[in-house]
N, C-alpha and C positions, 0 to 999 in steps of 0.2 A: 488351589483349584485353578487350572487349566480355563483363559477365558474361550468365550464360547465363538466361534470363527464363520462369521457368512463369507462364502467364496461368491465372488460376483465374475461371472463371467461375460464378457462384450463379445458379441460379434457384429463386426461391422459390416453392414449390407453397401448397394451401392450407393453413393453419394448425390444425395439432392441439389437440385439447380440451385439454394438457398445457400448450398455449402455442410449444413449439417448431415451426417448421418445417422441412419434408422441404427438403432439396436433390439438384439432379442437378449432378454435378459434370462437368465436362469438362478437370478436370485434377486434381493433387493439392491437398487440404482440408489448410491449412498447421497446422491445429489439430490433425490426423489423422496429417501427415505432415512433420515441419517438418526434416525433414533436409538433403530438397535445397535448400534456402534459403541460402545463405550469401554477409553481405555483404561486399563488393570496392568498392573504389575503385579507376573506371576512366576513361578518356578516352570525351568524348560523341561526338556523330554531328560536333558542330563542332569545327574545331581549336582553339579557345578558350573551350573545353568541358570540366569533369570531371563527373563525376558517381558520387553515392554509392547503391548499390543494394542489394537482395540480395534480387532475383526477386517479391517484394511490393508495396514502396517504392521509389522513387528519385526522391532531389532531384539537379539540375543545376544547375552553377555556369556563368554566363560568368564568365570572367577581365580580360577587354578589354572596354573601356578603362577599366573596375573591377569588381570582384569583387562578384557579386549573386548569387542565386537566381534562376533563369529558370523553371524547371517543376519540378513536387514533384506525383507519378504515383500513382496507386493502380493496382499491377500487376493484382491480384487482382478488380477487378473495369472496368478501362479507362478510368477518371474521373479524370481532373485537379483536382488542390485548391487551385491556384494560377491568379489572372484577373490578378497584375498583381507589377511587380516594385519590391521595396520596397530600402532600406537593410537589410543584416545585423545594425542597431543603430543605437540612437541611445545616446550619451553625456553628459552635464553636466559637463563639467572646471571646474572654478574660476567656476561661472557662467554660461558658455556652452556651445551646444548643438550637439554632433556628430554628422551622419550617419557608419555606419562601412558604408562601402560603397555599392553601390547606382548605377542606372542612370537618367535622365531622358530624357523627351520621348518615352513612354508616351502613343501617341495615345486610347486608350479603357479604362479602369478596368474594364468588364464582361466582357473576356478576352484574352487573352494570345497573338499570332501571334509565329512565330519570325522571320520577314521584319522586324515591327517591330526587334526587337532591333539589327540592323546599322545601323539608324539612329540608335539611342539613345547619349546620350552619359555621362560620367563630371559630376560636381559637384565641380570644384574644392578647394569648402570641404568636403567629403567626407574622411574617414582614405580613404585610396587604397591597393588592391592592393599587396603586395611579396612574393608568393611562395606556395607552400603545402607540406606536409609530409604523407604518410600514413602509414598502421601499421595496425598491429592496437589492439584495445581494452584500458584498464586499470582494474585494480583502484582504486577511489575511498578505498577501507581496507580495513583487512586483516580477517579473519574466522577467529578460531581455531575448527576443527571439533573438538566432544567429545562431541557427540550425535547420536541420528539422524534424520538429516534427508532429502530426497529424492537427492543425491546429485547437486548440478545443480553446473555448473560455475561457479567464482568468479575471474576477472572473468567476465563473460558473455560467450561468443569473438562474433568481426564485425568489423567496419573502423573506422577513423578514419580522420579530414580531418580540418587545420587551416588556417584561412586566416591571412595575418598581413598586418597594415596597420599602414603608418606617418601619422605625423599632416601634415595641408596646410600648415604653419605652423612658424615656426621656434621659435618661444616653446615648444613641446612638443616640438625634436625629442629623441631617442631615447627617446619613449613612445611603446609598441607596443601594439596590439591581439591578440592571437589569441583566434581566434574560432571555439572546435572542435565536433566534431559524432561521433557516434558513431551507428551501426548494429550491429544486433542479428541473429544467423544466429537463420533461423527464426522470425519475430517481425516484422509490418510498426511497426516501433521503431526509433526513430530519438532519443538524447539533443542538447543542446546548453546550453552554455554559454562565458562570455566569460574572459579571464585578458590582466589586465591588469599591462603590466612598467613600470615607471618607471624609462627609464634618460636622463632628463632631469637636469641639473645642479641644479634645483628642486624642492622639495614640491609635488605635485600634488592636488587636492580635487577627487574624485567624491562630486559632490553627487547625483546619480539615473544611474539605467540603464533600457534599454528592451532584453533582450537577443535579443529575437524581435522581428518586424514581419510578418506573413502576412498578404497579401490574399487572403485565401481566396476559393474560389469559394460564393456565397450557397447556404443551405441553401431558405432558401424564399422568394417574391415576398409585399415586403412592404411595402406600400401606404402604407396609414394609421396604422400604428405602427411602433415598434421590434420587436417580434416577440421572438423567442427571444435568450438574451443567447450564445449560444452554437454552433456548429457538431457538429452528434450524429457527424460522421463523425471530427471530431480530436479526442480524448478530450489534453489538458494534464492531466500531473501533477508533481513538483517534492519537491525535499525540503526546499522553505524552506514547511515545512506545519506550522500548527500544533495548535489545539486543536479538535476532532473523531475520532469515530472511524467517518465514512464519508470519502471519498476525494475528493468534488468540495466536501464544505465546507471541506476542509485546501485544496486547491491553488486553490481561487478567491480565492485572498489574493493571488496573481499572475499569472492569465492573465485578459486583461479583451479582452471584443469589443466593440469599439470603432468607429465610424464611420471611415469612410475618406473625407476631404474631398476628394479626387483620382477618387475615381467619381461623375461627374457626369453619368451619365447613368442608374442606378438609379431603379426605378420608385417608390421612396420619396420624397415627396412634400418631407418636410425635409431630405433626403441625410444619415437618420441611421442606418441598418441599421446593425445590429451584425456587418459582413461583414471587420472585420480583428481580425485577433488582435496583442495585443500583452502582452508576457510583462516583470512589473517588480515591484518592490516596493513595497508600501501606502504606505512612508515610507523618503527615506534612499535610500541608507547612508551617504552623507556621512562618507566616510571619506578620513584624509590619505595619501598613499602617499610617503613620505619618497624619497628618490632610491635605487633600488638594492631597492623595493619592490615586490614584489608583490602582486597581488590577484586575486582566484578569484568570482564572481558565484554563484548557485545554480546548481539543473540545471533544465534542463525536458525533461520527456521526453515526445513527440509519438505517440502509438499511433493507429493510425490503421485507422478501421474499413471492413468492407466491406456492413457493414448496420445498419438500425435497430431489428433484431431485438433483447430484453431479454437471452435466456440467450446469444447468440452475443457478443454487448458485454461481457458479465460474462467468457464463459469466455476472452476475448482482455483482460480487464483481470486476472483471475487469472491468469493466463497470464506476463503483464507483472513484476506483483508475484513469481512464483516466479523470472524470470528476472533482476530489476534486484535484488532481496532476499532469495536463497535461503534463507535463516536465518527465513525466515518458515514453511520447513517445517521446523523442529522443533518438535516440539510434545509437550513433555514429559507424563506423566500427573502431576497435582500436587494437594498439599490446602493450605488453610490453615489451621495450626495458630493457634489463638483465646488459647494462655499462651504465654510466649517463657518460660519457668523453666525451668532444666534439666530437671527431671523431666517436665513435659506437654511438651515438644519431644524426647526419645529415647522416649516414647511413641510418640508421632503417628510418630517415624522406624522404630520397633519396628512398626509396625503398616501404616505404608506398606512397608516393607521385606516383610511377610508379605503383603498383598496384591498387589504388584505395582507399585505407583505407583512415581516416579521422582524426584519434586522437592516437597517441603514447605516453604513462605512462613510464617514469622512474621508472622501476617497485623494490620491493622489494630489498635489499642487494644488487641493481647498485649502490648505492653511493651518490644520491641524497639525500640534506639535506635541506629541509623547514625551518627548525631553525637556518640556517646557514646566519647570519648578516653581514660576510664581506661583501663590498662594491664590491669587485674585480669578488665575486664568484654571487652575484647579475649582475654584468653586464654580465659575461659568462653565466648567465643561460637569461639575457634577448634578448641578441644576437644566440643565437636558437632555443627561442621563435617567434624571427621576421625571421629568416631563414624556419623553421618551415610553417609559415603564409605565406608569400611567396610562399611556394609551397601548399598551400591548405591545410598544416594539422597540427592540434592545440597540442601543446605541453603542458603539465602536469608532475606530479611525486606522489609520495608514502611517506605518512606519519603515523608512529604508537602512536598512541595515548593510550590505554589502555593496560594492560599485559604486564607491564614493570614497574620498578621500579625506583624512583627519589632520594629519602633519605627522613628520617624518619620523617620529616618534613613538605615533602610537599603531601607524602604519605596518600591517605585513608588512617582511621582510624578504626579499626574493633569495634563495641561496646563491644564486647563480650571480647575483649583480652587488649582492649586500644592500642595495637599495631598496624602496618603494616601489609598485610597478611588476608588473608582468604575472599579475594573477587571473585568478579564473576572468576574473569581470574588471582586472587592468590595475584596478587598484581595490585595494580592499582595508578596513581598518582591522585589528589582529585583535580579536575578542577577549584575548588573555592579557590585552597592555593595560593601560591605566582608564582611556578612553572606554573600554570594552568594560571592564568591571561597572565604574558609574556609569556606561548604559542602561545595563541590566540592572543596577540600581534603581536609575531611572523608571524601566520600565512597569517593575514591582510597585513601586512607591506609587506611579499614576494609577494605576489598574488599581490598587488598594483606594486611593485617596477619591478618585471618581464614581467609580463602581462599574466602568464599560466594561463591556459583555462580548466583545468581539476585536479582534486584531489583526488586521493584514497587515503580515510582514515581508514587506517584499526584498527579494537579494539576501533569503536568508543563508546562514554559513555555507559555503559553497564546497568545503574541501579543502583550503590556502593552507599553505606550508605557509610559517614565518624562522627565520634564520635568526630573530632579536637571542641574546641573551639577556638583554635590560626590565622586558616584560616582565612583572609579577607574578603571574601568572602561567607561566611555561619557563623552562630552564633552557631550553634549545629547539633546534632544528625538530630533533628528533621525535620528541614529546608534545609539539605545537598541537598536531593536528589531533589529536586525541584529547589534550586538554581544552581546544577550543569547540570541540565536538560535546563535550563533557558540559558545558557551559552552555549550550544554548538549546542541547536535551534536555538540564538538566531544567531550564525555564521555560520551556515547550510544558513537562509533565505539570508544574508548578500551575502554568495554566488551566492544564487539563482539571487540577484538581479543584482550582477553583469555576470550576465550567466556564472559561472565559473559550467564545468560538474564535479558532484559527482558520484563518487563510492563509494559507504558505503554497506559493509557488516552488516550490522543489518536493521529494518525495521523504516529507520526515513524517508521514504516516504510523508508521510504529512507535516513535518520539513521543506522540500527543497531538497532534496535526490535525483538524479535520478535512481540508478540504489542500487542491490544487487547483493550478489551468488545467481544463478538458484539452488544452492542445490547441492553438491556434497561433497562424501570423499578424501580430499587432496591427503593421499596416495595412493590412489587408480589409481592415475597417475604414478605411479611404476609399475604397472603390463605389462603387454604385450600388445602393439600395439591393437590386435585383440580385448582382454576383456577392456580396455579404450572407444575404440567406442561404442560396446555397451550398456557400461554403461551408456556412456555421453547420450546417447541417451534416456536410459531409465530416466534419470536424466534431461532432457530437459522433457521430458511426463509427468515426476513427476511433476515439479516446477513449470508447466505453469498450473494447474488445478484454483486456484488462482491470477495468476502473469501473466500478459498478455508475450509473449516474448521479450517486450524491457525493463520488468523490471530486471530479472535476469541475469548476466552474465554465461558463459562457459570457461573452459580453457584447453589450447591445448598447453602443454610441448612442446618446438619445441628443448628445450636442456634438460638434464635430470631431475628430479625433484622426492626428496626422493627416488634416488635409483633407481633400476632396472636395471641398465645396460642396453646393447646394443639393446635387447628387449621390453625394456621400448621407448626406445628415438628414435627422428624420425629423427635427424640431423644425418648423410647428409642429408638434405632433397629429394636430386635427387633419392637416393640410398631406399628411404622408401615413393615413391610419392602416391602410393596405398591409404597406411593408413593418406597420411598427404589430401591426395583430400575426403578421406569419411571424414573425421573432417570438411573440409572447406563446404563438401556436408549439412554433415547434422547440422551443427552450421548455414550457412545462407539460408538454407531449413529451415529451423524454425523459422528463421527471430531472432537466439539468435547470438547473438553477444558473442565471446567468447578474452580471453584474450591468446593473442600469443606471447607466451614466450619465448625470445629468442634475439640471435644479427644480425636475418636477416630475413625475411619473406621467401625468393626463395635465391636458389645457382645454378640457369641452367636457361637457356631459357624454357626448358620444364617444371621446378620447377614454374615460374612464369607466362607462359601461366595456368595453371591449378590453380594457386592462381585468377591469371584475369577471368578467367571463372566465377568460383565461384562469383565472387564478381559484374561483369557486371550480372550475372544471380538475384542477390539478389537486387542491383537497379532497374535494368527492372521493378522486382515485391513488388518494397518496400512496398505502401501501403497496398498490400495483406501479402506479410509477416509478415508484424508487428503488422497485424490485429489478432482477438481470432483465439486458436487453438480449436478444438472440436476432443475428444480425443479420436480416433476409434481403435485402438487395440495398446496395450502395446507389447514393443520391448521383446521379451523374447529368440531370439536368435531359436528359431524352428520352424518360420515361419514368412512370409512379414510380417511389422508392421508398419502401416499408420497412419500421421496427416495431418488434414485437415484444412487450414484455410478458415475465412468467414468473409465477408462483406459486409452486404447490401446495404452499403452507394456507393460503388467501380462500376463500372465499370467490374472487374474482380472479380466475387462475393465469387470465390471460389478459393483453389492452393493445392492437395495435393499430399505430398509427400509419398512414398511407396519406402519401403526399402526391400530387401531379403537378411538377414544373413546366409545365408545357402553358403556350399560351390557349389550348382550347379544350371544353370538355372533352372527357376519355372515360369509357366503360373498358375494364380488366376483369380477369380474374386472378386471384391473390392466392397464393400457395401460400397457406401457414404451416409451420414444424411445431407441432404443441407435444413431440414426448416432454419436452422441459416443464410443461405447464402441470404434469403427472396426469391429465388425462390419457385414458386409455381405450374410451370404443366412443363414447359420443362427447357435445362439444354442443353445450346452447349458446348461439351465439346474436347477440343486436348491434347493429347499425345505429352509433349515437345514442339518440332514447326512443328507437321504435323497438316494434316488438322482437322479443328472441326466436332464431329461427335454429332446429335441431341440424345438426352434420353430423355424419359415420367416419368416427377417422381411420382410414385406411391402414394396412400395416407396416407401414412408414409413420403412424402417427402423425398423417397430414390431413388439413381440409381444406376444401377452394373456396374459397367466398368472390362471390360475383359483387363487383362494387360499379359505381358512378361518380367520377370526382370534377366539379366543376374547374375550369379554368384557372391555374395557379391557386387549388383549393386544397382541401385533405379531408379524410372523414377519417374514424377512430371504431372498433368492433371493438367490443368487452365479451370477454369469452366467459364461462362458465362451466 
C-alpha cells in the first residue's frame, strides 16, 4: 500500500523586521503538525521499486539489475535532491576499491529521467543486490530516564530498510554488506549507515569507506569558482563528531561536497562544483575484521530542508536533535560547587536543596578526583552522594580528559614529528594507550562505586591522530582515530544507560551527551558586572539559533574568575543582588541553565528570596521554557531586546521575555511572530500575573503588545 503523501507548500511572503517569514500554507506545517507524517516502507510506482517515505521525504530504490537510489523527493515543497544515480557505497577491502551497488550508462549527470533507468545496467565488479528486509526503527542504546525531560519517545518510532549485498568475487565470498536506512515519523529525516559481516573463511581489512555518494541536485550556477562547499537544503550530521560545540564544525569531519567527474556538462568551467555529497572519515578505520566479525560504520543523518530561511533551518535542526537525542531535554537546574571537602559540598547541597536547584558539580580545581581509587575517598564521596539524594539533589564532579599531558608514552603521537605535541589542544594523552584504558576503567569503577549522577567532562576526545604503534589499543596511524572515538562513544552511551547526566563541551550529542557550552568567551567573565550580562545574553541568542535552550549551558562567576576584581565579581552576593537577579533573570527566562560558581548560592534572606524567585518562576514555565526560542531582536545594549518562546504542543503556546538595557524607563511596542506558537486568528495574552488581554493576529501571524520596562528591568507575556 502506497503511503498516504501531504504536499506542504510555502510561500514565502515578505520578511518581518524580527527576521522570520509569514507563510500561507496549503497543507499541514509539519513543524506545527507532525502527526500525520509517518514513515512506511512501501512498493514504488515500478515493480522493481521500494521506497522509504513518510509524507515529507522519500528516497526510491530500484532493485534490478542492482540495488541504487533512483530519486530522493522533498515532499514538502515538490523539489528533487537527486540529478544522478550513484553507488550505495564505496568500500577499500584489503587494497582495493568497491562500488556497493549502483546503476551505469547514466546518459546526462544534470538530471535524472525515469525512462533512462530501464536502460541502465549493473557493474559487474559491483557488491550486487541479494534481498532486503524492513521494520520499524531501533534504539542505538539504551537511555535510563530519572529526570525530567520532554517526554519524547526512545527509539524515535518510523521505518527501516535494509539492503544486503553480496561481493562480485570469490576471494570475499560470504562478506556481506548491509546497508540500512531509517525514517523518522514527523520529521523529513532520514538516518543511514553501513554493517559490515565477515563471513569469509579469511581476515578481511577495511582500509576506507564512503558510506553515502548523493549527486545531489546543484544549489547554484557556478561558473568560475567552486562556490559553496555545501548544499543549504541537506543539512549532514553524524555522531562520529568531535571537538566543537556548534553542529556543522562537529559533522564536517565527514560529509564532504565533492566534485562529480561523471557531470560533464555543468556550467563549471573545471567540472569542479562541489554538487556530490560524499559521507567518510578524515582517516581509516583500517580495521581487521577477523572471520565471524562484525563491523558498524557511524551514522549520518540527512535532514532535509524546505527553505533557506535562518529560524525555520534552526527550528527543523532543533527539532532533529530533540528527536535523534531526547536526553538533550533534560536540563537539570545546577551549581558548581568551587571545594569538593565535605563540609563546602553539604553546603552548597543545603542550599541547593533550599533554593530549588537539582544538581551540584564539583566543579573544576575544588579538588575532586575521578581517578582517585582509595577506598576511604570512594566512601566519603559515596556518603554525599546519598546525603545529596536525600535531599533531592544529584551530586557529580569534573574530570579533564584532554589538554594535559601523561608521559611520552601514553601520549598522542604527532605523525609529523613522531613525538608528543602538536595536537588539537598541544598535548593530548591517546585513549587507546595503556593510560587511556585504566582511565576509563577508572571512570566506570567510580561512577559504580559512588553512585554520582552527573559528569563534566571537559577536553573531551577532540579528533588526535596518534602515529604510536606500541598502544594497545590501535595498531597505527591509521586506525587511531576511530578506535579512540570507539572508546569514549562507547562510555558516553555506557553513561547514558546508566542515567548518569553529561556535560561535555564538544558536540557528542548523538554519543550520549546531554549538554554543551551555549557559546561564550571565558574571559570575558572578568569584565564588569554590567558588560557580563549583556554579553551572556547576547550569547544565549547566539547559541540557541541551532541548540534548542536545554542543550547549552551559561556561567555565572558568583566568586572571581580570570580576574577582574571587585568589578568583575558578584560575591557578596547581598552587596551586588542587582546584577546577580539579571543573571538568574535572564539564564532561566531563557530556559538556559547556567553553571554557578561558587561556595554558596545566597548569603541573606533577601540574596535567596530572589534566587527562589527566579527559580519557582522557571518551573511554573518549564515546558514553555525549554521549548524553541524564535529569535526577535538581538540584545545590543541600545534598546529592549526580546525572545520568544513557542509551543504548539503546550498549553501555554507562547512566553516572551523583554529586557531594556538602558539606564531609564522605556515604553515600546513588541512585534511578536507567533505562527510557530500554532496560533492562528487570536492570542490571550498577560503581562507577568495580570490579567489576559485578547490580540487578532494579523496575516503575518503577528501581534503588538504595548509594554513598560523599568530601568535595566524586563517583563515576561505568557501567550495562550
Amino acid at each position: 500500500m502506497k503511503p498516504c503523501v501531504f504536499r506542504v507548500i510555502l510561500t514565502i511572503a515578505a520578511a518581518q523586521a524580527c527576521g522570520l517569514a509569514g507563510r500561507q500554507l496549503s497543507g499541514p506545517d509539519w513543524l506545527l503538525h507532525p502527526e500525520g507524517f509517518r514513515g512506511v516502507v512501501a512498493r514504488g510506482d515500478h515493480p522493481d521499486e521500494i521506497e522509504l517515505s513518510n509524507g515529507l521525504i522519500r528516497r526510491v530504490f530500484r532493485l534490478r539489475p542492482n540495488a541504487a537510489t533512483v530519486a530522493f523527493d522533498n515532499l514538502a515543497n515538490g523539489q528533487t535532491l537527486l540529478r544522478g544515480v550513484k553507488p550505495e557505497a564505496y568500500l577499500e577491502l584489503d587494497g582495493r576499491r568497491y562500488a556497493v551497488g549502483g546503476l551505469n550508462g547514466q546518459p546526462d549527470y544534470a538530471y535524472l529521467r525515469r525512462e533512462w533507468l530501464e536502460h541502465m545496467s549493473a557493474d559487474p565488479a559491483s557488491f550486487h543486490y541479494a534481498g532486503y528486509e524492513a521494520g520499524k526503527t531501533k534504539a542505538r542504546f539504551a537511555w535510563k530516564r530519572i529526570r525530567y525531560s520532554s517526554g519524547a519517545p526512545w527509539p524515535p518510532p518510523g521505518a527501516a530498510l535494509t539492503l544486503r549485498f553480496e561481493p562480485p568475487e570469490d576471494r570475499l565470498k560470504g562478506f556481506v554488506v548491509l546497508v540500512h536506512y531509517e525514517i523518522y515519523d514527523g520529521i523529513p529525516l532520514l538516518a543511514k549507515w553501513l554493517e559490515l559481516r565477515n563471513g569469509a573463511s579469511r581476515p578481511v581489512r577495511l582500509n576506507r569507506f564512503v558510506s553515502e555518494v548523493l549527486a545531489a541536485v546543484e544549489y547554484e550556477s557556478q561558473v568560475e569558482s567552486a562556490g559553496v562547499a555545501e548544499n543549504p537544503y541537506i543539512q549532514v550530521e553524524t555522531d562520529y563528531s568531535f571537538v566543537a560545540t556548534h553542529p556543522r564544525a562537529g559533522s564536517s569531519k565527514i560529509a564532504n561536497w565533492a566534485p562529480d567527474p561523471q557531470y560533464t556538462t555543468q556550467v563549471n568551467y573545471r567540472l569542479d562544483a562541489p554538487v556530490m555529497l560524499e559521507t567518510r572519515p578524515p582517516i581509516g578505520p583500517d580495521i581487521i575484521m577477523e572471520p565471524g566479525e562484525s563491523f558498524e560504520t557511524f551514522r549520518i543523518f540527512e535532514l532535509i530542508h524546505d527553505t533557506t530561511e535562518r529560524e525555520r533551518r534552526g527550528l527543523a535542526a532543533r527539532r532533529m536533535y530533540r528527536t535523534l537525542a531526547p536526553w538533550v531535554t533534560e536540563n537539570p537546574i545546577l551549581m558548581h560547587v568551587r571545594r569538593a571537602d565535605p563540609a563546602s559540598v553539604r553546603l552548597a547541597i543545603d542550599q541547593c536543596a533550599e533554593a530549588g536547584f537539582e544538581m551540584a558539580i564539583m566543579s573544576f580545581g575544588s579538588g575532586f578526583d575521578i581517578e582517585n581509587e582509595d577506598p576511604a575517598y570512594l566512601a566519603q564521596v559515596r556518603e554525599l552522594v546519598e546525603y545529596g539524594r536525600r535531599k533531592g539533589v544529584e551530586l557529580g564532579g569534573y574530570s579533564l580528559l584532554a589538554s594535559r599531558t601523561i608521559s611520552p608514552e601514553d601520549d598522542a603521537i604527532n605523525p609529523k614529528t613522531g613525538k608528543p605535541g602538536g595536537a588539537i589542544f598541544e598535548n593530548s594523552p591517546c585513549l587507546c594507550s595503556r593510560w587511556g584504558a585504566g582511565y576509563f576503567r577508572k571512570l566506570r569503577a567510580f561512577i559504580e562505586a559512588t553512585g554520582i549522577g552527573v559528569l563534566e567532562h571537559d577536553g573531551s576526545y577532540p579528533g588526535d591522530l596518534c602515529a604510536s604503534t606500541s598502544h594497545p589499543g590501535h595498531r597505527g596511524l591509521e586506525d587511531s582515530q576511530w578506535m579512540q572515538w570507539r572508546r569514549i562513544a562507547g562510555f558516553y552511551q555506557w553513561c547514558r544507560a546508566r542515567g548518569v547526566y553529561l556535560n561535555v563541551p564538544d558536540w557528542y550529542f548523538l554519543a550520549g551527551a546531554n549538554k554543551t557550552a551555549m557559546g561564550y568567551r571565558e574571559v570575558n567573565w572578568s569584565l564588569p558586572r554590567e558588560r557580563q550580562i549583556i554579553l551572556g545574553r547576547q550569547n544565549i541568542f547566539d547559541g540557541t539559533w541551532e541548540k534548542t535552550p536545554s542543550m547549552g549551558w551559561m556561567f555565572v562567576p558568583l566568586v572571581e574568575y580570570h580576574g577582574g576584581g571587585p568589578a568583575a565579581t558578584l560575591e557578596p552576593l547581598k552587596e551586588h543582588l542587582d546584577a546577580y537577579g539579571q543573571h538568574l533573570a535572564q539564564n532561566f527566562g531563557s530556559g538556559v541553565q547556567a553553571c554557578y560558581r561558587g561556595p554558596r548560592l545566597f548569603d541573606s534572606e533577601e540574596t535567596k528570596a530572589v534566587v527562589k524567585q527566579w527559580v519557582a518562576f522557571y518551573k511554573a514555565h518549564r515546558p514553555i521554557l525549554d521549548s524553541d526560542i524564535i529569535h526577535v531582536r538581538r540584545p545590543d545594549g541600545r534598546d529592549v531586546d526580546t525572545i520568544l518562546h513557542v509551543n504548539p504542543a503546550l498549553e501555554e503556546k507562547g512566553l516572551a521575555l523583554i529586557y531594556n538595557p538602558l539606564d531609564e524607563a522605556v515604553t515600546r511596542t513588541v512585534t511578536l511572530p507567533l505562527y510557530y506558537s500554532g496560533l492562528a486568528h487570536t492570542a490571550r495574552i498577560r503581562e507577568r500575573d495580570g490579567a489576559p488581554r485578547s490580540f487578532t493576529l494579523d496575516r503575518e501571524y503577528r501581534v503588538r503588545v504595548k509594554v513598560t520596562l523599568p530601568a535595566r528591568g524586563l517583563t515576561w507575556l505568557v501567550i495562550r
